[in-house]
MARGUBA-103156 format. One record per residue (C-alpha): x, y, z. Coordinates in steps of 0.02 Angstrom, whole numbers, padded with zeros to 5 digits, always signed. Example, Ala and Ser with C-alpha at 12.3 -4.5 7.8 and 13.67 -1.06 7.14 Angstrom:
<recs>
+00615-00225+00390/+00684-00053+00357/
</recs>
This chain:
<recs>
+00000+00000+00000/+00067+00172-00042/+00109+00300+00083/-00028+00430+00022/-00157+00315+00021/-00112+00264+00210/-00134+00416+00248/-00284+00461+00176/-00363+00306+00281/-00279+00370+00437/-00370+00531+00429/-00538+00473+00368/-00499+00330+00522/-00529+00185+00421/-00360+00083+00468/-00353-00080+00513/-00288-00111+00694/-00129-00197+00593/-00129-00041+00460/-00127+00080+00606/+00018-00004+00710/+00130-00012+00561/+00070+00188+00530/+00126+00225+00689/+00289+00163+00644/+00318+00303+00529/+00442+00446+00593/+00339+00589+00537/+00179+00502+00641/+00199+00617+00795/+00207+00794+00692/+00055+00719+00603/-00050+00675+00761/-00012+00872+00829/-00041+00937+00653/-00206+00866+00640/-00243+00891+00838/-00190+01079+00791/-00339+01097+00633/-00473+01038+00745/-00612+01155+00790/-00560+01299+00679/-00701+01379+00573/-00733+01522+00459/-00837+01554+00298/-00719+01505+00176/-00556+01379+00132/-00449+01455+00035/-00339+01319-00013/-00224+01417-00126/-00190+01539-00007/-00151+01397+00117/-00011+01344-00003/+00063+01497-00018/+00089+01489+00155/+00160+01345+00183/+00280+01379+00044/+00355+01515+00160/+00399+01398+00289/+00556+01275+00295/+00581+01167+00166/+00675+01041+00239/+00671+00861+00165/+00728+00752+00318/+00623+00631+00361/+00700+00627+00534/+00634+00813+00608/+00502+00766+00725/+00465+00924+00815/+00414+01033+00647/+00243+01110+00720/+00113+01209+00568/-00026+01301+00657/-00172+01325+00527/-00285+01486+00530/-00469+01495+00558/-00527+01366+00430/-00701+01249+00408/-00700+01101+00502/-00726+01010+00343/-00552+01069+00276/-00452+01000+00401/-00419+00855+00351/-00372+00898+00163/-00276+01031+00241/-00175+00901+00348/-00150+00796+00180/-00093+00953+00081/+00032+00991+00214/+00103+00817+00247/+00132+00783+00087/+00218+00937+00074/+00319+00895+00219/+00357+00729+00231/+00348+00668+00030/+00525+00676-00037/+00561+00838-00148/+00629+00830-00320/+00809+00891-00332/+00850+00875-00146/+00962+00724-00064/+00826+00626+00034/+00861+00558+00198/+00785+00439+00290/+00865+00396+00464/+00798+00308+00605/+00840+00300+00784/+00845+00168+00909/+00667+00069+00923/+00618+00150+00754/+00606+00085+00587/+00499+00168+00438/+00437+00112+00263/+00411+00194+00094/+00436+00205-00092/+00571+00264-00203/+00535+00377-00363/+00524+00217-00479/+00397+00130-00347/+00522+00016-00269/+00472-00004-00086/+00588-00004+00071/+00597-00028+00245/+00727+00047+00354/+00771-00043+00511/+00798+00044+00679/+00968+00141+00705/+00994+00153+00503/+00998+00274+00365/+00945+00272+00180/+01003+00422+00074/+00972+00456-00108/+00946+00597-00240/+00767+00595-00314/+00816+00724-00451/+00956+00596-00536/+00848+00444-00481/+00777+00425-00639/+00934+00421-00733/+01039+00331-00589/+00937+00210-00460/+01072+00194-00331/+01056+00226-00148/+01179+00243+00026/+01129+00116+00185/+01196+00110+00329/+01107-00020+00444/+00965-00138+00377/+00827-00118+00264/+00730-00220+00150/+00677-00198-00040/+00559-00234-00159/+00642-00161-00336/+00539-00133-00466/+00606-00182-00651/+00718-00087-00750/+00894+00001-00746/+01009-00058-00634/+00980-00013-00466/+01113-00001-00336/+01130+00007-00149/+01291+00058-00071/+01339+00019+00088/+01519+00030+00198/+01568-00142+00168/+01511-00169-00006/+01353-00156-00125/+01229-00259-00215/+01139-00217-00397/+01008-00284-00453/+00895-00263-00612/+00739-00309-00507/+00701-00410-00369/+00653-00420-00181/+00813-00412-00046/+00882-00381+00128/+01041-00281+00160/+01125-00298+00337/+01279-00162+00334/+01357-00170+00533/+01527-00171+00610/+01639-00211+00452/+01504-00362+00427/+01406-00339+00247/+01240-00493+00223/+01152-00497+00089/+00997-00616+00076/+00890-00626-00114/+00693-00667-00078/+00687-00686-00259/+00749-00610-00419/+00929-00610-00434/+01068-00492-00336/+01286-00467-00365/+01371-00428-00228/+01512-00286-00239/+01649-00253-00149/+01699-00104-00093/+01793-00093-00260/+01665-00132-00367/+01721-00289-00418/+01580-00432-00407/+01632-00547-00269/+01460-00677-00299/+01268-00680-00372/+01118-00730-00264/+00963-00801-00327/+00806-00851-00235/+00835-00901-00069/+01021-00889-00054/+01118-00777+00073/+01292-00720+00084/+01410-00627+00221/+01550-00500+00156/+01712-00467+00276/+01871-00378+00238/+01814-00374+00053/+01776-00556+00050/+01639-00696+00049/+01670-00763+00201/+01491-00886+00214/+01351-00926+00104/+01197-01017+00147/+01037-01078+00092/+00913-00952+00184/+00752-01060+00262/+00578-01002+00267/+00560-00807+00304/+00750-00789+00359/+00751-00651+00240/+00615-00556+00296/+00603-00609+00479/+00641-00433+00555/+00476-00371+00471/+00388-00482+00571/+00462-00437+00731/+00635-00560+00743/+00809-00541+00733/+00903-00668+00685/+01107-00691+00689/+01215-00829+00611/+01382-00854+00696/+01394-00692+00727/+01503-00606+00894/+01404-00581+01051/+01451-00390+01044/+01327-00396+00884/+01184-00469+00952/+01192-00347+01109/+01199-00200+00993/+01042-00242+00905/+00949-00285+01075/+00997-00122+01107/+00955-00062+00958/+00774-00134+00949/+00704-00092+01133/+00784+00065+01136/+00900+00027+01284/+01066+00033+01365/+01165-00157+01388/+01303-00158+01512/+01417-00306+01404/+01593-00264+01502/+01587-00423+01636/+01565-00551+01466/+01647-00594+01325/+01587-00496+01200/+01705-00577+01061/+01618-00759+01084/+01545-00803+00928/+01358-00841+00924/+01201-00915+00835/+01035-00853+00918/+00859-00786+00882/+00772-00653+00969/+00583-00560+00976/+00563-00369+00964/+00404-00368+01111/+00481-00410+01269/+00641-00371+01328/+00678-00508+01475/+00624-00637+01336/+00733-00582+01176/+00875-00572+01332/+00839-00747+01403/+00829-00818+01209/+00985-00735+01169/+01106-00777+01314/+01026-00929+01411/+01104-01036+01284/+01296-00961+01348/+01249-00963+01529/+01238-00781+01536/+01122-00692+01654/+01046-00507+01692/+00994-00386+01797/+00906-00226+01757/+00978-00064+01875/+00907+00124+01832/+00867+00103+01650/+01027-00014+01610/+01029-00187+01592/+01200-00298+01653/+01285-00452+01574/+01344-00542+01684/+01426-00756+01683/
</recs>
């Protein structure tokens, strides 16, 4: 579903409870709720929606999808307005501008969704970044990630996402990227993806169902993914093959949105674990029961301890 048409269900409050969790999701979803909060109850005789435009076009024009805290109070307007004037201005504000680098960076125990000038779809995971230009995408489909995200490319020219470790192009097709700590995993839902180094030179091809891990510039694993290993952090679980323990603390971390205390372990021990995104002493007990590794929660911080 595209993002306009989520919104227009949001404000006529015909979302599913599913639709409206994933909604909620979205980093511009608090300026929305105040926006909309902030159009209630105005009235006068007539909407002028031109003049409303001109108006907004004096304010900032900032693209970043990551400024929360941008507030628009409307003027006395009809009730009936509101909500197109909400729609007018969100778009405006949140919808990526032609001829600006677009930026789309999430913090800890955030993650957003959306579509690319050709229609490709993405999802950004929490504590990553997707940048590209929207003016050359047409001419050049190639993106910067740093984190996780998934795609869904649509077909055509080459499209391209770089990361730090490496990239992957593909002509059309539906992927995951993992960029972290040196670490580069690619993992092909279908289609067909090359992996780059940092070089550009291919280091291996994907097809359906096939993942790989990049280090130093080299294919250091591949493996036949299993059912939803691609995808599984949509649906609310990380999962890490033989990975260090550092990792897996980072994206507990990164998930709930909290502070891990990892000094009293070995943080270099190489691991193999699954974990859930909706309880915290659960994706902990999944994670480090298995190395005989226990916690304790203290003022906001959780400690590792053997």
């Amino acid at each position: 579903m595209k993002d306009d048409e989520i919104l227009h269900k949001w404000i006529d409050g015909e979302l599913t409870g599913e639709e409206l969790e994933i909604f909620k999701l979205r980093p511009e979803y608090d300026s929305l709720v105040e926006l909309y909060k902030n159009t209630d109850n105005f009235a006068v005789p007539d909407f002028d929606d031109q003049s409303m435009l001109e108006a907004v076009l004096k304010t900032d024009k900032s693209t970043r999808s990551s400024e929360l805290g941008r507030r628009i109070f409307l003027k006395s307007w009809m009730k009936y307005a509101a909500a197109a004037s909400v729609l007018i201005l969100a778009t405006w504000l949140f919808w990526p501008k032609s001829g600006a680098e677009v930026i789309y960076e999430m913090a800890k125990g955030e993650r957003t969704e959306g579509t690319l000038p050709d229609g490709s779809h993405f999802v950004v995971n929490a504590e990553s970044s997707l940048t590209y230009n929207a003016d050359s995408w047409a001419n050049d489909r190639s993106l910067q990630l740093k984190g996780e995200a998934f795609f869904e490319v649509k077909k055509g020219a080459k499209f391209t996402v770089n990361t730090p470790t490496g990239a992957v192009q593909v002509l059309g097709t539906q992927f995951n990227v993992w960029s972290r700590n040196g670490l580069l995993e690619v993992k092909c839902k279908s289609g067909k993806v090359a992996v780059l180094s940092t070089k550009g030179s291919v280091l291996d091809e994907l097809t359906k169902g096939q993942a790989l891990r990049i280090e130093g510039n080299k294919v250091s694993e591949k493996w036949p993914t299993q059912t939803g290993e691609d995808t599984s952090w949509l649906n609310g679980i990380s999962r890490f093959r033989k990975v260090p323990l550092q990792t897996v603390v980072e994206e507990l971390s990164r998930q709930f949105n909290v502070k891990i205390d990892a000094s009293k372990i070995d943080a270099k021990v190489i691991m193999s674990c699954n974990f859930q995104h909706k309880d915290l002493d659960l994706a902990l007990k999944t994670s480090f029961a298995p190395l005989n590794i226990i916690f304790e929660k203290r003022d906001g911080v959780v400690y590792l301890m053997e």
